[in-house]
C-alpha positions as CSV (number, residue, x, y, z in Angstrom):
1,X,-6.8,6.7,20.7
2,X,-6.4,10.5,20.4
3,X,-6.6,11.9,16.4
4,X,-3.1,12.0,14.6
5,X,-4.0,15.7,14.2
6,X,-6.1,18.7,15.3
7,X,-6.7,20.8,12.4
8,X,-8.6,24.3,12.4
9,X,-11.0,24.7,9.1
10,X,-13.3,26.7,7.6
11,X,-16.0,26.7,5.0
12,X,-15.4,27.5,1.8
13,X,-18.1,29.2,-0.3
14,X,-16.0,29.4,-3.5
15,X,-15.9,26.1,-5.9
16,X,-14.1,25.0,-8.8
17,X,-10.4,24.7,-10.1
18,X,-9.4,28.6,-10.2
19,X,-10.7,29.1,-6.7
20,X,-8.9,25.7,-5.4
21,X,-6.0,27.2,-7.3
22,X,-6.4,30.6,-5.4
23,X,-6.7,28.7,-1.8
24,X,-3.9,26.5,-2.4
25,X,-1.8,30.0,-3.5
26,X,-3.0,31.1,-0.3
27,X,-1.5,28.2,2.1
28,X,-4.6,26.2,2.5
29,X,-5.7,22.6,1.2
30,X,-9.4,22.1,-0.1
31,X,-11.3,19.4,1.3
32,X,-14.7,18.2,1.6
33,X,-16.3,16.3,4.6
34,X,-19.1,13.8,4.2
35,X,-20.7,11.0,6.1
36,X,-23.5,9.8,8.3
37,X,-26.2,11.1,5.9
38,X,-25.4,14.5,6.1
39,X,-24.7,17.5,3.4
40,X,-21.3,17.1,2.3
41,X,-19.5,20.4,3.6
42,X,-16.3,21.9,1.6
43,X,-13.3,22.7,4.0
44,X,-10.0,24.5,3.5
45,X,-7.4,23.0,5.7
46,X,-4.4,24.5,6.5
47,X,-1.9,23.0,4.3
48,X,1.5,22.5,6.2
49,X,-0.4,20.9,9.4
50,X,-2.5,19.2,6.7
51,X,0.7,17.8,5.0
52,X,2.2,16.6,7.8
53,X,-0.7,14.9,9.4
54,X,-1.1,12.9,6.3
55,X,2.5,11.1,6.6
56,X,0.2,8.8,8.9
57,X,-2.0,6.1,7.3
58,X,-5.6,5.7,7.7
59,X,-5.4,9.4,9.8
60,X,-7.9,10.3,12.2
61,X,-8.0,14.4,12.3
62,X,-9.7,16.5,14.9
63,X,-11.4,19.2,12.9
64,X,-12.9,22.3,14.5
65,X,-14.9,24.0,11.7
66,X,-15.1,27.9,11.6
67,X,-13.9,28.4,15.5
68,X,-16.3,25.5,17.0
69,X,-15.7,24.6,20.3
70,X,-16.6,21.1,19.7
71,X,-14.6,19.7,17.2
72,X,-15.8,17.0,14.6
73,X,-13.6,13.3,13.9
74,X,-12.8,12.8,10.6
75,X,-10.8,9.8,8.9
76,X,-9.2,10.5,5.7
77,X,-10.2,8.7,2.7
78,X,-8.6,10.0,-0.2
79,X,-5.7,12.3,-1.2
80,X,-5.3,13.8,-4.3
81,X,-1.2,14.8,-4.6
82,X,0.4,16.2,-7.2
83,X,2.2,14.7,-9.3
84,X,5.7,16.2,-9.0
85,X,5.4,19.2,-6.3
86,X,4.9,18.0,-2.6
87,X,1.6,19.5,-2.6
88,X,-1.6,18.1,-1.5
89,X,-4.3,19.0,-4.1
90,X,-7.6,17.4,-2.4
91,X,-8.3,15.7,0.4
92,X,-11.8,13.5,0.7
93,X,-12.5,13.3,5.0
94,X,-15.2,10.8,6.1
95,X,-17.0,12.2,9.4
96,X,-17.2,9.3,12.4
97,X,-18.0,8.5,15.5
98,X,-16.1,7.2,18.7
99,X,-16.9,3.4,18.7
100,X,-18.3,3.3,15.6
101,X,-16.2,0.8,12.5
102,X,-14.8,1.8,9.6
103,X,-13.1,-0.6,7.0
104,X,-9.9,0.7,5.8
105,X,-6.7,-1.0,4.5
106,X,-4.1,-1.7,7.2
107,X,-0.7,-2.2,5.4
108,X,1.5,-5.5,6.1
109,X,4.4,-5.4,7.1
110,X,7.0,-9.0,6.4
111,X,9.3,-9.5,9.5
112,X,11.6,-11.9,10.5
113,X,13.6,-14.6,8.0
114,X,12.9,-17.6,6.5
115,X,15.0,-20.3,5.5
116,X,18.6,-19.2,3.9
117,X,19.0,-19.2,0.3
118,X,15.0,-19.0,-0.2
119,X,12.9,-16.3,-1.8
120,X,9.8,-14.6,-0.2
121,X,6.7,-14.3,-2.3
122,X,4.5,-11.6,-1.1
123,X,0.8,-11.6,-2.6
124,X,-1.1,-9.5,-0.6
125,X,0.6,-5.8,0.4
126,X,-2.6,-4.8,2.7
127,X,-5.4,-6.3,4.6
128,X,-8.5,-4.8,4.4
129,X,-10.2,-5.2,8.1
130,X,-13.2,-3.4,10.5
131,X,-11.9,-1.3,13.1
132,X,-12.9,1.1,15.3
133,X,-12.7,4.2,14.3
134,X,-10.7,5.6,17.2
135,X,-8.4,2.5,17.1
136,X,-6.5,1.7,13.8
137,X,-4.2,-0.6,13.9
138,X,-1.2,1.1,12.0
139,X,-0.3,-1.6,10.1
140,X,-0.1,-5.9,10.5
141,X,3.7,-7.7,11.0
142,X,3.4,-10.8,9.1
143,X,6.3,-13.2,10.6
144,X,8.3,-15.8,8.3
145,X,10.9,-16.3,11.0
146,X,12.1,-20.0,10.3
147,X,9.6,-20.9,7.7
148,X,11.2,-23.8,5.3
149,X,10.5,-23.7,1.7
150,X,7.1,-24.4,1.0
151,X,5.7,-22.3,3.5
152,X,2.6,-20.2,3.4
153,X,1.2,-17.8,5.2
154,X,-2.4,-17.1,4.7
155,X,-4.7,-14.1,6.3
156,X,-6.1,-16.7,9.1
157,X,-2.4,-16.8,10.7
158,X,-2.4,-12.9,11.1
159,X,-3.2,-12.1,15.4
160,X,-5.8,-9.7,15.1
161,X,-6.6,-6.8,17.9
162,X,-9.8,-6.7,19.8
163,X,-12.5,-5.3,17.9
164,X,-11.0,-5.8,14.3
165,X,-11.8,-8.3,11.8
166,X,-10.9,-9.0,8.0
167,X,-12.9,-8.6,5.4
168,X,-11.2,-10.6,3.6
169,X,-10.9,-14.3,2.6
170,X,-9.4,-16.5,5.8
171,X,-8.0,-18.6,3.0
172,X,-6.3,-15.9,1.1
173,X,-2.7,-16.2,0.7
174,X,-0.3,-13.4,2.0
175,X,2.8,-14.9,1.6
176,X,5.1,-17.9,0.1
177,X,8.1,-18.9,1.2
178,X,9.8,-20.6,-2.5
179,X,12.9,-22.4,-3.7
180,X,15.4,-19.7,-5.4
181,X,15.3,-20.3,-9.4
182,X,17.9,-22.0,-10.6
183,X,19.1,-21.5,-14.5
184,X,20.9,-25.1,-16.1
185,X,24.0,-23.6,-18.1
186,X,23.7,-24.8,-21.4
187,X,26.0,-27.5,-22.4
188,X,28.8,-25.9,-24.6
189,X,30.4,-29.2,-25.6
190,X,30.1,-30.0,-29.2
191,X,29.8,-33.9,-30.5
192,X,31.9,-32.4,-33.3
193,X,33.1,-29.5,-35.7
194,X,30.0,-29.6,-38.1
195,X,31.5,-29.2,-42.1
196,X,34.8,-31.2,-40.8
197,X,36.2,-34.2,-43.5
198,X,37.5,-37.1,-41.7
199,X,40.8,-38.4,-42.8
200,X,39.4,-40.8,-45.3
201,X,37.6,-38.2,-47.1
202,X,40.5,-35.8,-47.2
203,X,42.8,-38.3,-48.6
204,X,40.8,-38.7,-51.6
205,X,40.9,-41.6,-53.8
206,X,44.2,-42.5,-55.8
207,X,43.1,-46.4,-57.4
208,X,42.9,-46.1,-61.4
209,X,40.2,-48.3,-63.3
């Protein structure tokens, strides 16, 4: 699988919030790279290529660091975004290997329809699964075509690709196919007009001692 990106980076030497402030004013996103034992190296990445490469789960980038020829693969862990501007604040890169796994969270994706009038019960929104590191799966279609009411669909139904296994419960329920909930109207007939005299009673009583 060829990276979702190719990025060109460089070291920063300059730490804190002001300076990330300063780089971000300058059209570049902070980063830092870490894995396989080594010193975790702080990156700026350019932001707009940055941006756009991270519309992609689970994205594999292909970093060259300050102008080297061989570039490094990084998978993107965590982004920091802000909270109302379409800006990336952080982004936390893991450094691998081709072949090597990585576990990650692979979304699921319901497809297909169950039995009319029912109603779909999703518990689980992602599975989290090995895979290599070159060859995440983009996301898992979890089928209910034709499933009656009652219907489950647990994480040992989901086809797997070669190479990737869950981490996860085989037991673990993903989905439920249930009966729509129906409310009982309340029954608005009275027995009677509570406080009401019967005839008797209205009549009063006319017999002198």
């Amino acid at each position: 699988m060829a990276a979702d990106a190719q990025l060109n980076a460089t070291t920063r030497t300059e730490f804190g919030k002001g300076a990330s402030r300063r780089l971000r004013r300058d059209g570049a996103t902070p980063a830092v790279l870490y894995g396989h034992g080594s010193d975790p190296v702080h990156l700026a990445l350019p932001a707009q290529e940055t941006f756009l490469a991270l519309r992609t789960a689970n994205a594999l980038l292909e970093i060259a660091v300050d102008g080297e020829k061989k570039p490094v693969l990084a998978l993107v862990k965590q982004v920091q975004r802000n909270p109302i501007r379409p800006i990336i604040e952080h982004v936390d890169l893991l450094l691998v290997r081709e072949g090597e796994k990585v576990q990650v969270d692979v979304s699921l994706v319901i497809v297909g329809e169950a039995e009319r009038g029912s109603l779909l019960n999703q518990d689980l929104q992602s599975l989290t699964v090995m895979a290599p590191a070159t060859d995440i799966p983009t996301e898992f279609e979890v089928s209910v075509e034709g499933l009656e009411i009652g219907a489950q669909v647990l994480v040992s139904d989901i086809t797997l690709p070669d190479g990737v296994e869950s981490t996860i419960d085989a037991d673990t329920l993903i989905v439920s196919v249930n009966a729509p909930v129906v409310e009982e109207e309340e029954d608005e007939t009275e027995e009677g007009v509570e406080g009401e005299e019967s005839d008797d009673d209205a009549e009063g009583d006319d017999t002198e001692e």
